[in-house]
C-alpha positions as CSV (number, residue, x, y, z in Angstrom):
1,X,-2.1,-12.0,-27.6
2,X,-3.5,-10.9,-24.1
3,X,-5.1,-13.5,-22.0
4,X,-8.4,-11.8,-20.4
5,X,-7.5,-13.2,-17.2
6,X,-4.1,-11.3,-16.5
7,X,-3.4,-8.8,-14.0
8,X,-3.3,-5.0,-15.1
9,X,-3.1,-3.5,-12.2
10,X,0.2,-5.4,-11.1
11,X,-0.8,-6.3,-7.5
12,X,-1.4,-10.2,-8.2
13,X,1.0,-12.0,-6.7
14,X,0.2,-15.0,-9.3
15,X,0.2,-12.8,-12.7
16,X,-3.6,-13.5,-13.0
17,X,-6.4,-11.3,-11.9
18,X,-7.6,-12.5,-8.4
19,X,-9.8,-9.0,-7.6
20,X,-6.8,-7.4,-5.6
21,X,-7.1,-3.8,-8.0
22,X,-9.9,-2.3,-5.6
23,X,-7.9,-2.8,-2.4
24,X,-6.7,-0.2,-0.1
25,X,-2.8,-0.1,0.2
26,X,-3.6,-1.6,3.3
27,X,-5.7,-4.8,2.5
28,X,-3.5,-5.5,-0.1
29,X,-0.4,-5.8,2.3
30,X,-2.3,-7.6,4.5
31,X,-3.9,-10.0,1.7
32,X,-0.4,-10.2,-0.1
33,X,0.9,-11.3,3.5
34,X,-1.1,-14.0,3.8
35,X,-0.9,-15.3,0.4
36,X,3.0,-15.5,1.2
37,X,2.3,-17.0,4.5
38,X,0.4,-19.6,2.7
39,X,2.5,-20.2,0.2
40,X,5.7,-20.9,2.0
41,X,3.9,-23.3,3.9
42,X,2.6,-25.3,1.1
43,X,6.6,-24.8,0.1
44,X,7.8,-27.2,3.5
């Protein structure tokens, strides 16, 4: 059973959609940079 929430188009970081599909290549490096960023800091 598919959950309606989860990511088809791969580029979620989290595994759920988040509205990263319509991204160009570059927004979504730049997004995926900062949720990393982010991340690692909540990680310290």
């Amino acid at each position: 059973m598919n959950n309606s929430n989860d990511c088809g188009c791969g580029r979620s970081p989290t595994g759920k959609c988040i509205g990263w599909h319509s991204l160009s290549e570059k927004e979504y490096q730049d997004k995926l940079e900062a949720y990393n960023l982010k991340t690692s800091d909540k990680n310290k």
